[in-house]
MARKEFI-174771 format. One line per 5 residues: number of its first residue (from 0); their letters; for each residue z, y, x of C-alpha. Coordinates in Angstrom, 3 decimals. Layout:
REM residues N
NUM = A = Z,Y,X  ...
//
This chain:
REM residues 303
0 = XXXXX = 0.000,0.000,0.000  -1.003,3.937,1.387  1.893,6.056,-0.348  -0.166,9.598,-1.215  -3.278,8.586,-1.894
5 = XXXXX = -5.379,7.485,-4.672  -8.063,5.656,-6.123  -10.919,7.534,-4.414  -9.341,7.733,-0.740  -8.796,3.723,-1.073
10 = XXXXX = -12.442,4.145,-1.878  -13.918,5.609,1.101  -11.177,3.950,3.494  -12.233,0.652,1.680  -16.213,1.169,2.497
15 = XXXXX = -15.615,2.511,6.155  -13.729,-0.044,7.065  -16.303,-2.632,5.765  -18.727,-0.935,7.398  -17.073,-1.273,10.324
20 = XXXXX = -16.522,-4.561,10.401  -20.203,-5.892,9.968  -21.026,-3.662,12.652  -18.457,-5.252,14.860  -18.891,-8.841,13.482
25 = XXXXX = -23.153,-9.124,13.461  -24.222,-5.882,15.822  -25.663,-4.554,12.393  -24.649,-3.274,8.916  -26.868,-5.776,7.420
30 = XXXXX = -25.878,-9.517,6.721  -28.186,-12.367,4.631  -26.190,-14.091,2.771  -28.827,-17.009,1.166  -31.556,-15.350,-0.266
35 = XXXXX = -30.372,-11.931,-0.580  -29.650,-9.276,2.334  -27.125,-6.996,2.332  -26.292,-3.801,3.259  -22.555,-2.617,4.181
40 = XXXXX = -23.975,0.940,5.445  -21.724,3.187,3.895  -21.519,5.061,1.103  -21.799,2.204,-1.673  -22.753,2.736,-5.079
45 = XXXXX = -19.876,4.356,-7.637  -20.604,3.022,-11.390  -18.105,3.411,-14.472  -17.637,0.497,-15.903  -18.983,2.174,-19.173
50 = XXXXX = -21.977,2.760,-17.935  -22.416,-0.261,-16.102  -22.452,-2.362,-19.467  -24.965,0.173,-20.943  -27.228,-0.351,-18.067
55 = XXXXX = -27.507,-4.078,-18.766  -26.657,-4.280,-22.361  -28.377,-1.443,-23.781  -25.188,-0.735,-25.764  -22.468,2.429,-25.003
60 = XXXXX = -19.171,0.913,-25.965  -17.326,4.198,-25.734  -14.542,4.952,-28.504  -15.613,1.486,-29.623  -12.299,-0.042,-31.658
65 = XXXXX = -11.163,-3.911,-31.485  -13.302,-5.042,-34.376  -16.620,-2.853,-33.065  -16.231,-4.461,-29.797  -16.206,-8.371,-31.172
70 = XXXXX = -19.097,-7.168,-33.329  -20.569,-6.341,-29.818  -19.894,-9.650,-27.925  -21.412,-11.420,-31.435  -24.086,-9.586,-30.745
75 = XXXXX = -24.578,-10.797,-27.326  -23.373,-14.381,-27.902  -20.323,-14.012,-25.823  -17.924,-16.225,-26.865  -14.216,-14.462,-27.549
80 = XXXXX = -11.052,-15.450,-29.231  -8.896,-13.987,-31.532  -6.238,-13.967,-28.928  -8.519,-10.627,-27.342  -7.708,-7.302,-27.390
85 = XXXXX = -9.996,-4.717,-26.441  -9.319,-4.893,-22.703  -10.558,-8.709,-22.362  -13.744,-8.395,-24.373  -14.572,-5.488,-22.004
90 = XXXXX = -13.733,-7.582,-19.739  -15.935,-10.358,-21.363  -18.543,-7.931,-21.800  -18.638,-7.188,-18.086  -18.153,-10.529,-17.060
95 = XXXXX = -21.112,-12.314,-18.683  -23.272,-9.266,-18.751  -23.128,-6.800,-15.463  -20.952,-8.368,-12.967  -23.394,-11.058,-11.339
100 = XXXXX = -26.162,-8.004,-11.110  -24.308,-6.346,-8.135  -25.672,-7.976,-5.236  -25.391,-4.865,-2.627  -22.054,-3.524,-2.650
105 = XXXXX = -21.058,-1.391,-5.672  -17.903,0.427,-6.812  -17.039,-0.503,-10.492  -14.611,2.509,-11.271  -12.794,4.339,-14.199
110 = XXXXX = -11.953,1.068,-16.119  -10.596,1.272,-19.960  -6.710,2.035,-20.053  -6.981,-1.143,-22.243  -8.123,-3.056,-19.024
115 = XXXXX = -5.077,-1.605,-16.564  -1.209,-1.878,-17.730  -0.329,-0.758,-14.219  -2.704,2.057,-13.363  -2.320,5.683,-13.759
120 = XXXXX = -4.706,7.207,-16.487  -7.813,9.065,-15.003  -7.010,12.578,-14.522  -10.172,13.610,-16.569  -9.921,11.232,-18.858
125 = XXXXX = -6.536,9.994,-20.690  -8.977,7.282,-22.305  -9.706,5.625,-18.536  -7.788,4.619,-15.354  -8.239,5.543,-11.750
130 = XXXXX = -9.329,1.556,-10.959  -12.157,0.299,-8.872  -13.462,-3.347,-8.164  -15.813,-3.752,-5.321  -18.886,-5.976,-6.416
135 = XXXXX = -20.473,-7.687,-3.722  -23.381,-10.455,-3.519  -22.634,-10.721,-7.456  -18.229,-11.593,-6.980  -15.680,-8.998,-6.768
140 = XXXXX = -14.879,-8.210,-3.107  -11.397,-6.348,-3.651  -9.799,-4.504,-6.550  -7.584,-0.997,-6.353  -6.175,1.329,-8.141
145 = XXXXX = -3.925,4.318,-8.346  -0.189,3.154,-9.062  1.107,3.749,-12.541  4.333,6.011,-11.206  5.223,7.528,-15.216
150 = XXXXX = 8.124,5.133,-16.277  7.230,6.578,-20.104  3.933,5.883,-19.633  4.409,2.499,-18.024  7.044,1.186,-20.878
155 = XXXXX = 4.224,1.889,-23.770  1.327,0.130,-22.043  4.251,-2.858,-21.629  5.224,-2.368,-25.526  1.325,-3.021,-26.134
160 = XXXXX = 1.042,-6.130,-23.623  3.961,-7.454,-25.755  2.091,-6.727,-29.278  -0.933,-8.613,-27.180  1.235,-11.694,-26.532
165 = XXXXX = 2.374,-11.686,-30.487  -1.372,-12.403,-30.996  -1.605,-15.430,-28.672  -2.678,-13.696,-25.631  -1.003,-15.799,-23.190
170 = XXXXX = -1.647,-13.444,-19.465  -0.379,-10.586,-21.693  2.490,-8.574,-19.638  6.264,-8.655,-20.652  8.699,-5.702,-20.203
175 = XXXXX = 9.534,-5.443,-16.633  12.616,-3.323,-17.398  13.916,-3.280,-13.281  10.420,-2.032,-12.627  10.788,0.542,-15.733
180 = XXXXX = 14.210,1.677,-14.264  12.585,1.864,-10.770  10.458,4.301,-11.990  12.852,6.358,-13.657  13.944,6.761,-10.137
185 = XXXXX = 10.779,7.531,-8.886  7.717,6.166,-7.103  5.359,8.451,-5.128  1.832,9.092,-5.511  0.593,5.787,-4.445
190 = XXXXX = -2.654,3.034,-4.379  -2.901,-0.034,-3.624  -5.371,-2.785,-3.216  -6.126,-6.187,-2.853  -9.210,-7.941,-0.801
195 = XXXXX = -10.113,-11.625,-0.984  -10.099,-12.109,3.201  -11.783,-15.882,2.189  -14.241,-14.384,1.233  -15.349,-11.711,3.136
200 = XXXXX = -15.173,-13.905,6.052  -18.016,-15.628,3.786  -19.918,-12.266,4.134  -19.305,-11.183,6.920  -20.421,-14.975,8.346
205 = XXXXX = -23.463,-15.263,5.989  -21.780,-18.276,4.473  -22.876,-19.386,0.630  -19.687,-21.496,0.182  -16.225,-21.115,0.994
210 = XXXXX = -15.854,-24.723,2.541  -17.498,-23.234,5.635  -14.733,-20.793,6.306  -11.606,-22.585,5.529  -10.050,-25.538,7.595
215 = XXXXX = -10.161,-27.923,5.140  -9.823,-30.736,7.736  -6.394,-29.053,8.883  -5.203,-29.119,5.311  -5.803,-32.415,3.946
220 = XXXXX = -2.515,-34.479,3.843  -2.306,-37.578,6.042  -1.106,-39.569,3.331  -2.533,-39.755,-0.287  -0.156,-38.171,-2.326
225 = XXXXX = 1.732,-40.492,-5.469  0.347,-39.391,-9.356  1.416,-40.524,-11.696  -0.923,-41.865,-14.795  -1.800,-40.065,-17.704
230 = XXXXX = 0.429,-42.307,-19.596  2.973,-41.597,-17.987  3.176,-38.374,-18.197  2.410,-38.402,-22.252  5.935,-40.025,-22.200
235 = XXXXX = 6.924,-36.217,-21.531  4.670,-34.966,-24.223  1.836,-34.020,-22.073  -1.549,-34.469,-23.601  -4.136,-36.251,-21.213
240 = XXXXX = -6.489,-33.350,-21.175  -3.746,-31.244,-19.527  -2.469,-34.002,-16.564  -5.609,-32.759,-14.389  -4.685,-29.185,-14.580
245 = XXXXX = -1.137,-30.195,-13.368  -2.790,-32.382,-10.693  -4.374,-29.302,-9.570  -1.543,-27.437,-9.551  0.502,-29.397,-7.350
250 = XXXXX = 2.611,-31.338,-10.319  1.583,-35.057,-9.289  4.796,-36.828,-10.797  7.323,-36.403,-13.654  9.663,-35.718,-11.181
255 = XXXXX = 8.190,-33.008,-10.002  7.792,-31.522,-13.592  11.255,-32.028,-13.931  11.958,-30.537,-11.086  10.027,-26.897,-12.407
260 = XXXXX = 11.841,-23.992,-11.911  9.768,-21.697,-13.831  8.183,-23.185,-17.590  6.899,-19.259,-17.881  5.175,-19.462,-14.385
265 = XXXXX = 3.922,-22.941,-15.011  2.412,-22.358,-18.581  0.752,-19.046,-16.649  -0.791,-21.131,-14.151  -2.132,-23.359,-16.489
270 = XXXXX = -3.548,-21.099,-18.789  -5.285,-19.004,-15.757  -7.062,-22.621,-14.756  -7.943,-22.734,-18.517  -10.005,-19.608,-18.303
275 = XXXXX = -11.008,-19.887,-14.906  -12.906,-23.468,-15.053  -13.743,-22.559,-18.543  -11.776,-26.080,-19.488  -12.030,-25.387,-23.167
280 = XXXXX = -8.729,-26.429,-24.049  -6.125,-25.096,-26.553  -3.536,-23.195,-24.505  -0.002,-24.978,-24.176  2.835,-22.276,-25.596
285 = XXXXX = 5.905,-21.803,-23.356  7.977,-23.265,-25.718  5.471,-26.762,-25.138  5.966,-26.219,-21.656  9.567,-26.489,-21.770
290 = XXXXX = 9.415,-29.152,-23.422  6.952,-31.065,-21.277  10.038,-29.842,-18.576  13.261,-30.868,-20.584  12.036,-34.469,-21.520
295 = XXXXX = 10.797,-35.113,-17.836  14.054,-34.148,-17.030  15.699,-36.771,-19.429  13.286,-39.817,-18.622  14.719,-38.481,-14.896
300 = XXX = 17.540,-39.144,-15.533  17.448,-42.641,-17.281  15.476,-43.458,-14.055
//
């Protein structure tokens, strides 16, 4: 984090230092990456995220409400849930629509508040935040933003999270009340960012996959780890469809279920691989996950 600074000095510190680092990595700016070559010469490209999806959609969503927006992704055949509020079908919107179109790199700035819980609103706009991702090769690079540092502020886009969570939105925010009365204290002006290193190494190495730049070798256990069966984790409640997703997750055994400290983390996780992989299943509730938790814990203990 660079306390004193915002959005559009993480901006040009962001494409210098990129820059930079082609230069020093390949001799040039320029790096092919499969079919497509790509420039890191800075400046990059600065697009709102409004007018990115009217580029490629044809369609100005601004001062759209919920209901205009999901008459919007019908429109498009993007597939949404009832779950959604306005910030994930922009999101969706984007996603499907604009996002895999950036193949030289490109700002994406001034997102919907809807979109940002913990950025500061735009100073021009009350309606937008001061938020950028980086696109790059057609994947987001990096993603900053100017720190929300109004506690008043902060507690009503919490207080909407929550009324997003009511709905079924399961990555919807709760009331961080120590951050709230950390900000009541005060916070400076401040932004902050976060780069995927994995895979700008890819870029920066002309790599298509990120197999080539991790040590996968290094990493693989010497011993096949024990998993238990589907059926055997059903004893707990778990539905089949689901025991993959804990595989993947690191939760190989009822024991280790049991052994869950968090049910909120762990129902997180699992909805975020959900979405991610597109799985297509029905979201477990935290309550279910608890469950899955309390009755490993008992069959445990009968062990």
């Amino acid at each position: 984090y660079v306390a004193y600074k915002d959005y559009n000095w993480m901006m040009d510190f962001t494409e210098k230092m990129l820059e930079k680092i082609c230069l020093d990595v390949n001799g040039t700016t320029e790096v092919k990456v499969g079919d497509n070559v790509i420039s890191f010469k800075a400046p990059f490209k600065r697009v709102t995220m409004i007018d990115s999806i009217k580029e490629f959609t044809g369609i100005d969503i601004t001062g759209m409400n919920e209901e205009q927006l999901r008459q919007v992704c019908a429109q498009l055949d993007i597939e949404v849930d009832p779950s959604m509020g306005k910030g994930k079908l922009i999101d969706e919107i984007f996603g499907e629509k604009c996002e895999g179109r950036y193949i030289q790199p490109t700002f994406i700035i001034d997102y919907p508040i809807e979109m940002s819980p913990l950025t500061k609103r735009h100073r021009n706009n009350p309606e937008l935040t001061e938020r950028f991702e980086l696109m790059v090769n057609g994947k987001e690079l990096a993603n900053a933003y100017s720190e929300l540092n109004d506690p008043i502020d902060q507690y009503e886009r919490f207080v909407e999270q929550m009324k997003l969570s009511e709905k079924g939105d399961d990555e919807a925010m709760i009331i961080d009340k120590d951050f709230i009365r950390a900000l009541e204290y005060g916070m400076p002006p401040t932004s902050g960012m976060g780069i995927g290193m994995d895979r700008l190494v890819m870029l920066m190495t002309g790599q298509t996959t990120i197999q080539e730049v991790l040590f996968f070798p290094q990493m693989r256990p010497e011993k096949t780890a024990r998993r238990d069966t589907p059926a055997q984790f059903a004893a707990a409640g778990v539905a089949e469809e689901w025991v993959p997703a804990l595989h993947k997750l690191g939760v190989l055994t009822l024991q280790q279920l049991a052994a869950t400290a968090s049910a909120g983390k762990l129902q997180q996780d699992l909805c975020g691989l959900n979405k991610k992989f597109k799985l297509g299943l029905t979201n477990p509730s935290a309550d279910d996950v608890k469950l899955w938790i309390a009755t490993a814990a008992s069959a445990s203990t009968e062990e």
